[in-house]
N, C-alpha and C positions, 0 to 999 in steps of 0.2 A: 416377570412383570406381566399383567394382565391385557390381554387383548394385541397377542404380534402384531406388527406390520404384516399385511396381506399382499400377495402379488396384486397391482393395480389393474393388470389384466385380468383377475378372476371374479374382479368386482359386478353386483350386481346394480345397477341405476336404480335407487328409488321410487318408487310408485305411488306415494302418496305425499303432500305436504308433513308429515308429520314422521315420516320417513326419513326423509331428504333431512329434514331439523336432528334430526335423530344422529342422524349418517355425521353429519357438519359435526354434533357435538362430540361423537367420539375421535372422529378426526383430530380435531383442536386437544383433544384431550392426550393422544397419541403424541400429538407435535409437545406438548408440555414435558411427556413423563420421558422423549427423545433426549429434548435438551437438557432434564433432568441428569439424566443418563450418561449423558457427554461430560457435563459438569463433573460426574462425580468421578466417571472414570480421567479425566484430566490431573483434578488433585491428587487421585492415587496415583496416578503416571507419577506426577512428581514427587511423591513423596518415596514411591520404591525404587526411582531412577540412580544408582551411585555410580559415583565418579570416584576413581581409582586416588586419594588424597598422596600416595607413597611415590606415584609418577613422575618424572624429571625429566626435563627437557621443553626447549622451544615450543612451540604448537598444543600443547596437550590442553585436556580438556580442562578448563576452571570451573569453580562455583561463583555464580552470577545470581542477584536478587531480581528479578524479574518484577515480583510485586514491590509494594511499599513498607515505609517503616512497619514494625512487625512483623513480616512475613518470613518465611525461611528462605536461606538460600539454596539454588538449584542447579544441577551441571548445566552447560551453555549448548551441550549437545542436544539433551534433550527435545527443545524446539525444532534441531533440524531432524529430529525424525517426527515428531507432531506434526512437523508443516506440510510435507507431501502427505502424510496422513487425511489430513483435513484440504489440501488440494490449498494449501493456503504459503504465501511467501515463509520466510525464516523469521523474519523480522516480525510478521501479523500474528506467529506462534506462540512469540515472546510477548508480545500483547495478551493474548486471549490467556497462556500460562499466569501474567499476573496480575489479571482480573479475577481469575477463579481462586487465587489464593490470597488477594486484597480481599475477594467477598469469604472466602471461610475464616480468615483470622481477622480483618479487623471490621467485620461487621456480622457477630454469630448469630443478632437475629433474624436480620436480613438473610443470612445462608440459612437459616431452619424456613425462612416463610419459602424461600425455592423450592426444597426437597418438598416441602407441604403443596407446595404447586400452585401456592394464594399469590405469588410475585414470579414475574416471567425473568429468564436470565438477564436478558436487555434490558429490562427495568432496571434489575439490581445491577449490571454492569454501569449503568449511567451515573448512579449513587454512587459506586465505589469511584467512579471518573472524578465524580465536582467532588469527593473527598481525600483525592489523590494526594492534594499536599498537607495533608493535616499528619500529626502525630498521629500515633495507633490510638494514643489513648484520646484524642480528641474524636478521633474518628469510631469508635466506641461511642463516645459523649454523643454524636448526631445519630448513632444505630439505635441509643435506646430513647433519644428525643422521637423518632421518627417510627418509629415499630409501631406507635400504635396508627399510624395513618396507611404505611404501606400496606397494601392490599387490600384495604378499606375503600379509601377516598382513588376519586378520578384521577388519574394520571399526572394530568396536568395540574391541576392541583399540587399532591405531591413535590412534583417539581417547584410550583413556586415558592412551596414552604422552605423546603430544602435549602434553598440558598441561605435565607434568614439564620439557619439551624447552624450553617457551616459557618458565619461570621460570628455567628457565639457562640461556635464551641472553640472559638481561639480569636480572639479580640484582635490582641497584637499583632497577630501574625497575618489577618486579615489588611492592619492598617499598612502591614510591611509591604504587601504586595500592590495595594493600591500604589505606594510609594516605587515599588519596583516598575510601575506599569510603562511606568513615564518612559523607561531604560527598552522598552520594547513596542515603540512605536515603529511602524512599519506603513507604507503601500507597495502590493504586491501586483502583478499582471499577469493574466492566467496565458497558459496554453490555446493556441486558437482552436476553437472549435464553431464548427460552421461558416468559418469563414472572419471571426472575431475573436475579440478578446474579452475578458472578464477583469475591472479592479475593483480589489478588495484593501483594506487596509485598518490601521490605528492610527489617530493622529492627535494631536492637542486639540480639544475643541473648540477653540475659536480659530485656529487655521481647519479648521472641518469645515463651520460656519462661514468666513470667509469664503472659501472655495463653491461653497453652493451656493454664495450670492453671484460669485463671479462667473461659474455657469451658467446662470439664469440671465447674466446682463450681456454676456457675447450672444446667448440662442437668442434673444430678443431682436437684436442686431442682424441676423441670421433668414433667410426666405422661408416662407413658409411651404410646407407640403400639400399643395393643392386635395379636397377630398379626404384629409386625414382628420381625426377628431383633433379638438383643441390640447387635451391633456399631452395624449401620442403624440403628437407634433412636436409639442416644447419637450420632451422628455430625447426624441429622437434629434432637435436639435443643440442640446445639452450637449447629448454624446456626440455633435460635431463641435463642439464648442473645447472640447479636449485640447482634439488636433490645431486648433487655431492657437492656443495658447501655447504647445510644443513649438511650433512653429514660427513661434514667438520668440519662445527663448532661446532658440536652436537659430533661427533667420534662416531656415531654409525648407525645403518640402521633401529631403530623399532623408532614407537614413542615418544616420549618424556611420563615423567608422566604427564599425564591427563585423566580426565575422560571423556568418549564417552557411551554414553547411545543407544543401537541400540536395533532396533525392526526389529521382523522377524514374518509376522504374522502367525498363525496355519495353514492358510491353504497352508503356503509355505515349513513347516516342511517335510519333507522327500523327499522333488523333489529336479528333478537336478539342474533346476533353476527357483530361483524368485526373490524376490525381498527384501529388508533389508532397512531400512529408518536408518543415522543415525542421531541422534538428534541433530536440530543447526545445520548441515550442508548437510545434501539431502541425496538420493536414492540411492542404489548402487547394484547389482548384486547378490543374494548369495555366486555364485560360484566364485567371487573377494573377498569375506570377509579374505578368508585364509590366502590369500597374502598380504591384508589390516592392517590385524591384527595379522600378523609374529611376534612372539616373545613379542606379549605382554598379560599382566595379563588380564583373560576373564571372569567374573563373570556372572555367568547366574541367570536370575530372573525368578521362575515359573512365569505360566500363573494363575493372579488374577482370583477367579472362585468369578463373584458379590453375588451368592447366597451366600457364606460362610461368606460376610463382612455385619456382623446385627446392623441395629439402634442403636444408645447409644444418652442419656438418655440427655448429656451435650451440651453447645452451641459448643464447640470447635472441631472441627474436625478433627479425629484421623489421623497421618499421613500414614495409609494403607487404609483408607477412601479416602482420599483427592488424593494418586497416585490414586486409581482404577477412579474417578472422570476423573482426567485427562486424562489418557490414553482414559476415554471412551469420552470425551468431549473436545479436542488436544486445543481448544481457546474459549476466549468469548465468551459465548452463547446469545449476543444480537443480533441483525438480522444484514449479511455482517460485524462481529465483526474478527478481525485479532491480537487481542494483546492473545500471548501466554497462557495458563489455569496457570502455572505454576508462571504467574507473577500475578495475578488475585486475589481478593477477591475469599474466595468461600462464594457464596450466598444459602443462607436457601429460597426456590423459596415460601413458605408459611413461613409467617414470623413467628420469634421462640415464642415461649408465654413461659417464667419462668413457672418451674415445670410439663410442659406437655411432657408427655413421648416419647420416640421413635423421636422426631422431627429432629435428623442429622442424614440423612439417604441417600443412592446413588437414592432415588425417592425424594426426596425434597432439592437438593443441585446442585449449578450447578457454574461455574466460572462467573464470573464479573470483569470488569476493572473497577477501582476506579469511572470513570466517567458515564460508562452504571448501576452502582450500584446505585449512586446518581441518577441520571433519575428515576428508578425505583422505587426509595422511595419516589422522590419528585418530580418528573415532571409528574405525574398521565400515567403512561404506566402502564398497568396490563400485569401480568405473569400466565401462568399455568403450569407447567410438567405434562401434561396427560399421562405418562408415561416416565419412567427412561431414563434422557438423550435427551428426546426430549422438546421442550419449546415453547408454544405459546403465542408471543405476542401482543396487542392492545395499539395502539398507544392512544394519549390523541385524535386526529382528526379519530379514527375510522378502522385506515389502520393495519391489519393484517398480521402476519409473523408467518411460521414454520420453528424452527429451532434445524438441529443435526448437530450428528459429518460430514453427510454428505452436510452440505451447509446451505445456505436459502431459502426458500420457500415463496414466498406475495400470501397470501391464498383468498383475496377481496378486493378491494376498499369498502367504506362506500357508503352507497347510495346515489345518486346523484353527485359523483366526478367525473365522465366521466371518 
């Protein structure tokens, strides 16, 4: 390929405006023939990846369709070695796997205009998205309605024909889904961040309707924000307008029963402020907890001291084992792993042997999701804990990962991978 990547250190700055334009274009041009690049070695990944079909037993490796109708099927291991490749979860490998094999089978023009470099991958990743659920051969039907606009017309554009293009290339199944919508109405509440929350939802819309008149007729009711513009104001008393209605239905101002598990850590004990994580739903202030947690029951858990929690003898792992585990290891400890500790296998990181003593221990234990467990036993990655909580791993091609509670680490490439 023309024009390597350069150490950025060796670069020289520009000197004139037409330099600098010059510099920008080959740049961009780099980043294209990259992701090019990435693309194409991904679908070969998959397509030379085999799985041993004559294997028997529990755990082993299956063929899994990653992408959509049309597509081929792929081992399920595959993604766990893509993932620490790309620094990216198991799950987001299995994505990115069958995007690039939705865009080379069922949309071959769209994959020829990539490799030409006239449509960016994220472009054509968005098409093959809003064409997710169509047959292959409908989704064909929108690749060659639409080939002559992509990499033509504005972006946006693009995009709004698209839609049009997807409800004709399957009528029915368009109207099937409106019909399904109704089965998938939801309001959701985010994670607090900054100190709030975010709702999102679907709903019937004349309960939509309603609801945004009855916001508007409690914030009205509501004092105003001395200094604030007219719009901010009623927008800010809207969202008090929530809590008045909760409030309402509930008849009371504290929580509801439920449990909220919050962590404060030691070193934030005695200051004026820091920081308090609550569990399942985010971060929040110390000196907010008080008003957070007005009026309701507050159970405090000492701080686990790991020296006091000793090896036992059995496979099964005791349940003051298994919290101290988590608290010290929050998730999955295979490399860029995201599924909770708490929902996890806990794995014996040296496997157990019947009758050998000491082996459940916080040095030889660590979380696992169902999926990164099976890898381990049966897709040949080797594990070590060279120490409590920390876990290195070796992929079956050689590629190495450090991993704790604080992140992951790619420790080498194997020799000769460039």
């Amino acid at each position: 390929m023309e024009n390597p990547i350069r150490d950025p250190r060796t670069l020289v700055e520009p000197a004139t405006s037409k330099e600098a334009l010059d510099a920008l274009d080959h740049a961009h041009r780099q980043i294209i023939a990259s992701e090019v690049a990435a693309l194409v070695a991904l679908t070969r990944a998959a397509d030379l990846w085999q799985v041993d079909e004559t294997a028997v037993g529990e755990g082993i490796e299956r063929l899994m369709q990653p992408g959509h109708d049309g597509t081929p099927l792929v081992g399920e291991f595959l993604a766990l070695e893509i993932g620490p490749l790309l620094g990216i979860s198991p799950q987001s490998a299995i994505f990115q796997i069958g995007d690039a094999l939705d865009l080379r089978h069922r949309h071959p023009r769209l994959w020829q205009a990539v490799l030409a470099g006239t449509v960016r991958v994220w472009q054509a990743k968005k098409v093959c998205l809003e064409c997710a659920h169509l047959s292959a051969e409908a989704a064909l039907n929108v690749d060659q309605a639409m080939s002559a606009a992509v990499g033509v017309l504005p972006w946006a554009r693009v995009m709004k024909a698209l839609a049009g293009q997807v409800i004709a290339a399957d009528p029915d199944l368009a109207r099937q889904r409106a019909e399904a919508r109704r089965d998938s109405r939801k309001v959701r509440v985010s994670k607090i961040e900054d100190g709030h929350v975010s709702f999102y939802g679907l709903v019937n819309p004349v309960d939509g309707i309603l609801f945004d008149h009855v916001l508007t007729q409690i914030a009205e009711t509501l004092p105003t924000a001395p200094d604030t513009p007219l719009c901010r104001d009623l927008d800010r008393r809207r969202a008090a307008a929530i809590g008045v209605l909760a409030r309402g239905a509930l008849g009371q101002d504290t929580l509801p029963t439920h449990t909220l598990v919050v962590h404060i850590s030691a070193d934030n004990l005695g200051i004026a402020t820091g920081v308090a994580r609550i569990e399942d739903w985010g971060p929040i202030l110390t000196d907010q907890l008080p008003q957070f947690l007005a009026h309701s029951k507050v159970v405090v858990r000492p701080i686990l001291d790991p020296a006091a929690i000793r090896p036992v003898d059995a496979y099964e792992t005791p349940a003051r084992m298994r919290f101290a585990v988590e608290q010290r290891n929050p998730v999955d400890v295979f490399p860029w792993g995201t599924r909770k500790a708490s929902r996890c296998d806990m794995d014996h990181t040296i496997a157990y042997i019947e009758g050998r003593p000491g082996q459940t221990s916080l040095a030889n234990l660590g979380p696992l999701s169902r999926k990164t467990h099976r890898v381990k036993t049966h897709g040949r990655w080797t594990l070590e804990q060279p120490e409590p909580g920390a876990f290195h791993w070796t992929s079956p091609y050689g590629y190495q990962y450090y991993v704790t509670a604080a992140g992951t680490t790619r420790l080498f490439a194997p020799a000769g991978s460039g």
